[in-house]
C-alpha positions in Angstrom: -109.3 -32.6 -154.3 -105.8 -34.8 -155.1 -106.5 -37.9 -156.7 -104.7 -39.3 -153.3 -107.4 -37.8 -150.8 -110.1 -39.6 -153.5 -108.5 -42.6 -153.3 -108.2 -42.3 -149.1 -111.9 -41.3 -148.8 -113.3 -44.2 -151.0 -113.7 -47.9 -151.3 -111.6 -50.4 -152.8 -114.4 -52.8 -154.9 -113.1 -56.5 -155.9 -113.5 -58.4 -158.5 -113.3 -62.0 -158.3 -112.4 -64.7 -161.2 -111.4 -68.1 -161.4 -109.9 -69.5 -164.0 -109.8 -72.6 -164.0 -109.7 -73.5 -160.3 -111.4 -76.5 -158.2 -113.2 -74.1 -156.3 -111.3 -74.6 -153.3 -109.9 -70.7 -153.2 -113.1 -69.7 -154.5 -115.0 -71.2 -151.2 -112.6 -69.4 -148.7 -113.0 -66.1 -151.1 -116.6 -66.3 -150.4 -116.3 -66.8 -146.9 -114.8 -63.0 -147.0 -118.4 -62.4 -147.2 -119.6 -63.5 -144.5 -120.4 -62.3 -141.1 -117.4 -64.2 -140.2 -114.7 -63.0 -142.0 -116.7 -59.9 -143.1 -114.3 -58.0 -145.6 -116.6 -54.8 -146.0 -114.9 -53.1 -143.0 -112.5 -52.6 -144.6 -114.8 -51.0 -147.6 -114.1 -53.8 -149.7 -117.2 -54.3 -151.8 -117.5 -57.2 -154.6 -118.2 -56.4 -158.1 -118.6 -58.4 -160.8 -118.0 -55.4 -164.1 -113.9 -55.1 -164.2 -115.0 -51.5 -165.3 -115.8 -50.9 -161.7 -113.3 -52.9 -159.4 -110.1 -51.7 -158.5 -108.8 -55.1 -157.3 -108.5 -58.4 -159.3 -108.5 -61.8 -157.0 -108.0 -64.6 -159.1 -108.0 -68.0 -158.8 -107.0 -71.0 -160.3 -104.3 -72.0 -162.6 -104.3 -69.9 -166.1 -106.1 -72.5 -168.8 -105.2 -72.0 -172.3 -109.4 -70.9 -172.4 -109.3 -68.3 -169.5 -106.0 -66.5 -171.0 -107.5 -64.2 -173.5 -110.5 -63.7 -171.1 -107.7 -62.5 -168.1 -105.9 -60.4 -170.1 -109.3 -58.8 -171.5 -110.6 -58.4 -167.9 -107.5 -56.6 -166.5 -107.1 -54.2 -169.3 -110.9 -53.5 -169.1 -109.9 -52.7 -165.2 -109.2 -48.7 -164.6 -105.8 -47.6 -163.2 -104.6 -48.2 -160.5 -105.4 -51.7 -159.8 -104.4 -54.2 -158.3 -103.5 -58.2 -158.6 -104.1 -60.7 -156.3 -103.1 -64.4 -157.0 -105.0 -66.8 -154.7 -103.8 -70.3 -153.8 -101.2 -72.2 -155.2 -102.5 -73.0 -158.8 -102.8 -68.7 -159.0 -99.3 -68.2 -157.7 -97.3 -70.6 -159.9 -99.5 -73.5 -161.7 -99.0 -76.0 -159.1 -99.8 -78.7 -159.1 -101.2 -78.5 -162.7 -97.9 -76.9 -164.2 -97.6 -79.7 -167.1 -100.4 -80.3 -168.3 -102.0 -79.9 -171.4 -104.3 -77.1 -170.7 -102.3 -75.1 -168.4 -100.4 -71.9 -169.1 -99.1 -71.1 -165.1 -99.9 -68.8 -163.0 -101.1 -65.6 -163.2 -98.3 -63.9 -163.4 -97.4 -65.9 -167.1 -100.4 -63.9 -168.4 -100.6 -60.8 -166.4 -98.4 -58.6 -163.6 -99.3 -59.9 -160.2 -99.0 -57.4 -157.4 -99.6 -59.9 -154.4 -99.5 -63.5 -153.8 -101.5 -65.5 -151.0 -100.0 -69.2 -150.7 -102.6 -72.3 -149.7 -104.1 -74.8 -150.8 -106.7 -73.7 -150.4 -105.8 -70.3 -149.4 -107.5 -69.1 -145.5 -109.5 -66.4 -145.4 -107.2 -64.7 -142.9 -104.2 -64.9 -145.5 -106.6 -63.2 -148.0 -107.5 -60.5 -145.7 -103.8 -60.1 -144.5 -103.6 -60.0 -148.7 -106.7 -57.2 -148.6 -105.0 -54.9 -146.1 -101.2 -54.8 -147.5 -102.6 -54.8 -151.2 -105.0 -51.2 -149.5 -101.7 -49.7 -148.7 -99.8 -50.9 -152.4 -103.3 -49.7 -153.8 -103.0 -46.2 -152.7 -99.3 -45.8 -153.4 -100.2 -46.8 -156.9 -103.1 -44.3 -156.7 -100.2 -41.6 -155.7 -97.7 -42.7 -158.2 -100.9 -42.2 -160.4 -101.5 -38.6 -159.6 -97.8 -37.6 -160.0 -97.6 -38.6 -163.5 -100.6 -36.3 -163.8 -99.7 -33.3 -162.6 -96.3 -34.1 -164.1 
């Protein structure tokens, strides 16, 4: 079986991180959870090892703490995977762009794939960020599988 078909016929698992946020992103994350919002149906399933997610969803500004602990995270997650700032503070640093502590966004530390704007970001612009990041996922998978048989 192509490493495409796998990636078709199985779940994308998250992994969540914040760091460094007020919790406001982190709420509306955890709301994809609920009966509500209910994320698994699209086959999403949170994890917390970065050995077994496939997407990253991170939150907060980057503090000059959570940097080393970022970049260890993503290269502990397997290829392909994906990035998803959420909120502001994930996307650029805003509003905590000059202060002491503060490195940026994500994106200053490691590559971001897909950014979700709010403060605090809606659930519904995380799951609109869940279902376009499924179909950058799998092209990543098949980029992935050329380079194999290649």
């Amino acid at each position: 079986m192509a490493l495409e078909d796998k990636m078709r016929a199985r779940s994308p698992w998250i992994m969540h991180f914040d760091t460094g946020s007020c919790n406001g992103c982190d709420l509306e994350v955890w709301a994809l959870l609920t009966p509500r919002y209910d994320v698994e149906r699209f086959g999403a399933i949170n994890r917390a090892n970065p050995k077994q997610a496939d997407i990253l969803l991170i939150t907060g500004p980057v503090t000059k703490r959570c940097e080393d602990r970022l970049r260890n995270l993503y290269e502990q997650t397997p290829e392909p995977k994906l990035v998803i700032a959420c909120g502001n503070c994930a996307s650029t640093g805003a509003p905590f762009h000059n202060c002491y502590n503060v490195d940026g966004g994500v994106d200053k530390v490691i590559p971001v794939d897909l950014y979700v704007p709010g403060c605090a970001c809606r659930p519904e612009a995380l799951i609109d960020a869940l279902v376009l990041g499924l179909s950058k996922w799998r092209e990543k998978a098949a980029g992935t599988d050329k380079e194999d048989k290649g």
